[in-house]
Every structure is written in structure tokens, then in C-alpha cells.
GUMISE-658252 format. One line per 8 residues: number of its first residue (from 0); their letters; for each residue x, y, z of C-alpha. Coordinates in steps of 0.5 Angstrom, whole numbers, plus 500, padded with zeros to 3 digits. Layout:
<atoms>
NUM = a = X/Y/Z ~ ...
</atoms>
This chain:
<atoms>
0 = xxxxxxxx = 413/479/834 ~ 411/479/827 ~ 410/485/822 ~ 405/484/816 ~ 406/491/813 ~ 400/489/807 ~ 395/488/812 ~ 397/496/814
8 = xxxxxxxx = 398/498/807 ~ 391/494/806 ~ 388/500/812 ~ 391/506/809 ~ 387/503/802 ~ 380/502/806 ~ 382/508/810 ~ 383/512/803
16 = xxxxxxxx = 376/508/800 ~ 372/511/804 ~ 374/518/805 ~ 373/518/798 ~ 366/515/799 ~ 365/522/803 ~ 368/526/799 ~ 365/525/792
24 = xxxxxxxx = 358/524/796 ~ 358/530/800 ~ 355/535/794 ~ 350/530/790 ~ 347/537/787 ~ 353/538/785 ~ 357/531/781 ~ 350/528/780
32 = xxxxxxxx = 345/523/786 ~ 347/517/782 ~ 355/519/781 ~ 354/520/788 ~ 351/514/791 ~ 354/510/786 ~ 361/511/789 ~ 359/511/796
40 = xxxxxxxx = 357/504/795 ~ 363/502/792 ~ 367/505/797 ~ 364/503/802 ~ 367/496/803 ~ 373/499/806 ~ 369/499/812 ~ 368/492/811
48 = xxxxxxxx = 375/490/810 ~ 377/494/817 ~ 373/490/820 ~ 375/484/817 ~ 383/486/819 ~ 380/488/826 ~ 379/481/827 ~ 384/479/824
56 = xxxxxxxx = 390/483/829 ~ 386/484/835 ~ 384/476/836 ~ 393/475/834 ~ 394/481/839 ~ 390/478/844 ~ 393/471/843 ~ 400/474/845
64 = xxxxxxxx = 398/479/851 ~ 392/474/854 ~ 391/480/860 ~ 383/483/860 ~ 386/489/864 ~ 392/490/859 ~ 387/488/852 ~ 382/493/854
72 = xxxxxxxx = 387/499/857 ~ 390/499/850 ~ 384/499/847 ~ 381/505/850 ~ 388/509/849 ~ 388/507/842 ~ 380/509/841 ~ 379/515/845
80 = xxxxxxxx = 384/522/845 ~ 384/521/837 ~ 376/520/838 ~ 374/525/844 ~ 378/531/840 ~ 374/530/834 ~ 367/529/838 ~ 369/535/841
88 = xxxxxxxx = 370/539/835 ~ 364/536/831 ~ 360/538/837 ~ 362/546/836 ~ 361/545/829 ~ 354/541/829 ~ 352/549/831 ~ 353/550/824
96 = xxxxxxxx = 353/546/819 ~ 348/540/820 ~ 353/533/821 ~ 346/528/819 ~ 339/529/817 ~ 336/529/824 ~ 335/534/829 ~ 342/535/834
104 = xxxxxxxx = 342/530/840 ~ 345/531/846 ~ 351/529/847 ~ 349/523/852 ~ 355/517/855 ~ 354/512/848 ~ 356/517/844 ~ 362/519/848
112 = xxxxxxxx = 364/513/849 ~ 363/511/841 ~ 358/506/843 ~ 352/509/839 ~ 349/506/833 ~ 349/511/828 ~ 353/516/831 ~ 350/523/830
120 = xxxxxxxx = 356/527/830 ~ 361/523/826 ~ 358/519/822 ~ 363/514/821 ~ 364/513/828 ~ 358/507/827 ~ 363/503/825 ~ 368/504/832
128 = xxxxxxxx = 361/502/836 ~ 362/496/832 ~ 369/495/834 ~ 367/496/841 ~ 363/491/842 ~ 368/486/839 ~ 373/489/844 ~ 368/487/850
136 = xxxxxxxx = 367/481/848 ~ 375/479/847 ~ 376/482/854 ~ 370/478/857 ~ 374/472/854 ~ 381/473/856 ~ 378/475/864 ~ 374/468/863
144 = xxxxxxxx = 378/463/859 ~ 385/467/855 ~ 387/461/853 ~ 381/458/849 ~ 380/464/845 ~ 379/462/839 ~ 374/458/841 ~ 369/462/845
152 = xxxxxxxx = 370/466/840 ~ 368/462/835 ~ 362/460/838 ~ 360/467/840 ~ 360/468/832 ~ 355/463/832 ~ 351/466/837 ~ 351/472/832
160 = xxxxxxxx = 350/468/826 ~ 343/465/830 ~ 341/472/833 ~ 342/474/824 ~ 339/468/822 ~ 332/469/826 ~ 333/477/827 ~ 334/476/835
168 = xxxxxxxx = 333/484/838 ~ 341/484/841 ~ 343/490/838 ~ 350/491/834 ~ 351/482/837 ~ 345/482/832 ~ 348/485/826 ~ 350/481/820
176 = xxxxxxxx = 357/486/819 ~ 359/483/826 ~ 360/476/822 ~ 366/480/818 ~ 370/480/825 ~ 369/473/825 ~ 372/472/818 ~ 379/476/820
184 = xxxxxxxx = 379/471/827 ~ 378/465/823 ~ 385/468/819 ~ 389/469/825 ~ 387/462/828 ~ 389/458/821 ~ 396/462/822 ~ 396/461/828
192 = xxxxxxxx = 395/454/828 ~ 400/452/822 ~ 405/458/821 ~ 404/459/813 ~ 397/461/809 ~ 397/457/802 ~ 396/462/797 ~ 393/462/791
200 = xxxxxxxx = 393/468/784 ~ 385/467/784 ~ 384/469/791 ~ 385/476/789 ~ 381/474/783 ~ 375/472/787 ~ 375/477/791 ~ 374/484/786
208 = xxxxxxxx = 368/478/783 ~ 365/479/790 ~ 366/487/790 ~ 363/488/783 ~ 357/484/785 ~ 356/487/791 ~ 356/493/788 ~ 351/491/783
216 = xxxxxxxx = 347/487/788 ~ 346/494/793 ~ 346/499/788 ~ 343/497/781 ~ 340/492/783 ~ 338/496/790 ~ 338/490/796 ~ 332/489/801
224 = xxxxxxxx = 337/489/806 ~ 344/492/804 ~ 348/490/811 ~ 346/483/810 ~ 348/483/801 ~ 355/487/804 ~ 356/481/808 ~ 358/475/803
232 = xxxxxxxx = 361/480/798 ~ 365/486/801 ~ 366/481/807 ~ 368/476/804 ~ 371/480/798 ~ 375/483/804 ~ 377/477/808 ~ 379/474/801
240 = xxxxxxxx = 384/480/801 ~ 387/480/808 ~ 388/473/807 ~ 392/474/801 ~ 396/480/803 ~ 398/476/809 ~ 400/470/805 ~ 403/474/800
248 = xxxxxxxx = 408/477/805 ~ 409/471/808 ~ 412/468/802 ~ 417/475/801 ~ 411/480/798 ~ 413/487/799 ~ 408/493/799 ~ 409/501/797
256 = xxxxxxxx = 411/504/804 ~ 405/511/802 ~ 401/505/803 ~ 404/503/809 ~ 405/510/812 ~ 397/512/810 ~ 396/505/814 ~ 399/508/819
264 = xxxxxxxx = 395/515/819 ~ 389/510/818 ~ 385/512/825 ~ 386/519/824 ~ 384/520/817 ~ 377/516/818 ~ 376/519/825 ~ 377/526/822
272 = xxxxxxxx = 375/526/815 ~ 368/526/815 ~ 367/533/819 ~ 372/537/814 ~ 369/533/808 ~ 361/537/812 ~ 365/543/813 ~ 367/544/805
280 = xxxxxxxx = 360/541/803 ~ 357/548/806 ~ 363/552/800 ~ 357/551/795 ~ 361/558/791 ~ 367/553/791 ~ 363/547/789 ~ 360/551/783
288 = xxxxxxxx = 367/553/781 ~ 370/546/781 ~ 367/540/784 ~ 372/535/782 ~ 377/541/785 ~ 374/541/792 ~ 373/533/793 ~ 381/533/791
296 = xxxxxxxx = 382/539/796 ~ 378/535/801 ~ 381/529/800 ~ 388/532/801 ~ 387/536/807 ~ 383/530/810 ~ 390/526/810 ~ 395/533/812
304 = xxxxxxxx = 390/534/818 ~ 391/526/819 ~ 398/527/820 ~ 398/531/824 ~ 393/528/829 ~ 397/521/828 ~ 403/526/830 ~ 401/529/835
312 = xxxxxxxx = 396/526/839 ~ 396/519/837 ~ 402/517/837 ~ 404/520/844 ~ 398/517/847 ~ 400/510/844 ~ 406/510/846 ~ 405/511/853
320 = xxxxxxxx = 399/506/853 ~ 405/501/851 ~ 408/502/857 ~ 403/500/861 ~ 405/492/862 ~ 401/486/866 ~ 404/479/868 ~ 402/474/863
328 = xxxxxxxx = 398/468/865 ~ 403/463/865 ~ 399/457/862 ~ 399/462/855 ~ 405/462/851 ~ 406/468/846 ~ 406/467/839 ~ 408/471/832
336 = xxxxxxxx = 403/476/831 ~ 402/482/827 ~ 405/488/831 ~ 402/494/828 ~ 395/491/832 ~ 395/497/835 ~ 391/500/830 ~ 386/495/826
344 = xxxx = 380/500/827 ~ 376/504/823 ~ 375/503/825 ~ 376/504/822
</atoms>
């Protein structure tokens, strides 16, 4: 199968984005309510494109491994002991440090299985719960049809666009955000069906037009809905950038390996960071002393203890989940897919 080494060093940088979006917004007494707010909107989109990319590799990874059992086995090893130790270390800590503004939860089935929205004890974890529900909807499709992915999962996309349009109460299938896993889908369809993607110098272009304006649409402007303003411009905005990325690479485009190697680290650093960025917030002394010094500081230990995870409790897991393996439906042929799918989440 296919390697896009962009697409992986496109997470190591949506990755990057939002642990910076947190590190500089964890004190705003100390850098300043705007600086603070001004930066998380912007560094937020990172979540948009994992979204976007999540799409993209989950729906070409599920074309070439067509077995419900197998899609979700993969998925749960690659989400949960990554998750589970992080959760567990949030869950100590939350007897220190306040994790989020609201009384402490108990830590009931949703929130261990990444499954609640919002997520008390890792914040970012939201997004995760996002991941599960399209990685339901994928596996509910490959038990029925696996070869008519592509379009049940477009018209389930539908359903979520109507259930956005009138507000209907289903929950994360409801969410506007939910359309940008759509974006990615539409990505891996178009090169699955003609092998190549045209490319085009204003794609990119157009993109960091959509991130400036929705970054002045959320945060000057203050957008009456800001998931529904992120949605045509740091969704779009994202899938514009994956659709680049690709063609790019598919026409000999080559991407700094540090790129790579934080993509590679990704999940890791987007699970971890957020509970060290709580504990350097209780370090005020530290803060008054150097507030650009602990957001650097944070940002480092975030990406060593990434690392470290992705070492030695990552990896193990992922590559004894590869081994498990499930007779492919006959009707379904594999196609050149993006192999690095093992880790689109936010997950991001």
C-alpha cells in the first residue's frame, strides 16, 4: 500500500498547533485574555484537519481491509492503551489541579471509553469521541455493505448535514464538525476512483484565506456559532491542505522527516499534552518569572514524554494489533492506500 509521508507530517503539524493552543492559553493572567484567546482560536483549526485527515485514511484504510471485526479491533488498539493510561493518570492528578471548570465527574463508561462530549478529565479528548462515532458508522457499513462504502458513507454525511441544517437532537451525528470527516472521505474517493489528484499553487493559497477568515469570523468578529463558522473555513481550509499535500507527494513532493516523526508521535502528544500543560499552569512563581520560558518548556516536555509513550506503549500495542488478521470478502479488492492510517486521530 501507498505511503503519503505529507499527510503524516500534515498531523505532526495539526498535532504541533494545538499543543501550542494550550500551552500559550493555559495562564491568560500571565500572557494576556486576548493573546490567549486569540491563539487558541487560530491554533485550534489543527483539530479540524486531523478531522479532515481522519476521513481521508480511515475511509482508504477501510477500503483495502473490508472486515468490520478487523476495522474495529485496529481501531480500539490504536485509541485505548495510549488513552486508558493518560485517563488514569488525569483521573490522580484531577485531586489536584482543577482539569476543567466544572465539578469533578465520576468516571463513568462514556469517559472511559472516549465516548463523552466534552471530556472532563482530557480536555481534547472531545475530539476522540468524534473519532468514535465515525469509526461506529464505518464499522456498521462494512458488517452491511463493504463494498459500497463510499456510498453509504456518503449518504450517511447527508443525514448529518440535515440532522446541522434543522438542528435535529442526534447528538455528535448532529454536529457541524462531523461534516469535516466527510471532506477527507470525498479526498480518498476522488483518488480512489482516478489514481492521481490535479494540483494547483492556489489550493494552498486558498486555504490560509479560509484560516484568516475564520480566525476573524470566530474571534474579531465573535461568530454566534463558532463550530458551525470553523466548519467552511478551518474544514475546508484543512481539506484544501490534505488535498494538496497528497497531490503534491503524488507528483514527487518530499516532506522534512521531523515533520514525519512528530506525525508519527501525534496521537501520543495530543492525548498527553493537555494534562502537563494543567500541571505547569499551577507553577505561577515559574510563570511570573518566564512566561514565554514555561509555554516553550511545556511544549518540549509535551513532545519527550510523547515520545516516550509512542515507544513504549504505542507502538507495542500497534504492532501486535497488526498481527491480528480476517479473511477479506472476496467481492473486494485492495487498493493503494495510505499505510500510515494507523494513526489519523486526534485525534487527534
Amino acid at each position: 500500500m501507498q505511503i503519503f509521508r505529507g499527510v503524516q507530517a500534515m498531523r505532526g503539524l495539526a498535532a504541533l498547533s494545538v499543543v501550542g493552543g494550550h500551552a500559550v492559553s493555559a495562564r491568560p493572567d500571565m500572557v494576556g485574555a486576548g493573546v490567549a484567546e486569540g491563539a487558541l482560536t487560530i491554533l485550534a483549526s489543527g483539530v479540524d484537519i486531523f478531522f479532515v485527515i481522519s476521513g481521508f485514511i480511515i475511509a482508504s484504510t477501510a477500503v483495502s481491509r473490508p472486515h468490520a471485526l478487523e476495522f474495529v479491533f485496529r481501531r480500539a488498539v490504536r485509541i485505548y492503551p495510549v488513552y486508558w493510561l493518560v485517563l488514569l493518570a488525569a483521573f490522580v492528578s484531577g485531586h489536584w489541579i482543577a482539569l476543567a471548570p466544572e465539578d469533578r465527574p465520576a468516571l463513568d463508561l462514556g469517559l472511559l471509553f472516549a465516548w463523552t462530549y466534552p471530556n472532563w478529565y482530557i480536555a481534547p479528548a472531545w475530539s476522540i469521541a468524534f473519532e468514535m462515532h465515525f469509526y461506529v458508522a464505518v464499522a456498521v457499513i462494512l458488517a452491511l455493505a463493504p463494498d459500497r462504502l463510499f456510498k453509504l458513507l456518503f449518504a450517511a454525511l447527508a443525514v448529518v448535514a440535515i440532522a446541522v441544517l434543522f438542528r435535529m437532537p442526534l447528538g455528535i451525528f448532529a454536529h457541524p464538525l462531523t461534516l469535516e470527516f466527510g471532506a477527507g472521505v470525498a479526498i480518498a474517493y476522488l483518488l480512489q476512483r482516478n489514481g492521481r489528484l490535479p494540483s494547483s499553487p492556489l489550493i494552498p493559497a486558498f486555504a490560509a484565506i479560509l484560516f484568516a477568515t475564520g480566525w476573524y469570523w470566530i474571534f474579531v468578529r465573535g461568530a454566534v456559532d463558532a463550530h458551525l463558522a470553523r466548519l467552511p473555513t478551518y474544514g475546508l481550509g484543512g481539506a484544501c491542505l490534505v488535498y494538496a499535500v497528497v497531490a503534491a507527494e503524488l507528483n514527487g513532493a518530499r516532506f522534512p522527516k521531523i515533520l514525519q516523526w512528530l506525525g508519527d508521535i501525534s496521537y501520543s502528544l495530543y492525548v498527553i499534552h493537555y494534562l502537563l500543560m494543567k500541571w505547569a499552569a499551577s507553577f505561577t512563581e515559574l510563570w511570573r518569572i518566564s512566561p514565554s520560558g514555561v509555554i516553550l518548556a511545556s511544549i518540549a516536555l509535551s513532545i519527550g514524554l510523547a515520545a516516550f509513550l509512542h515507544a513504549l506503549v504505542e507502538m507495542p500495542t500497534l504492532n501486535w494489533g497488526r498481527k491480528f488478521r480476517l479473511r477479506r470478502p472476496a467481492s473486494t479488492a485492495p487498493q493503494a492506500v495510505p499505510s500510515q492510517a494507523q494513526g489519523a486521530e486526534a485525534t487527534g
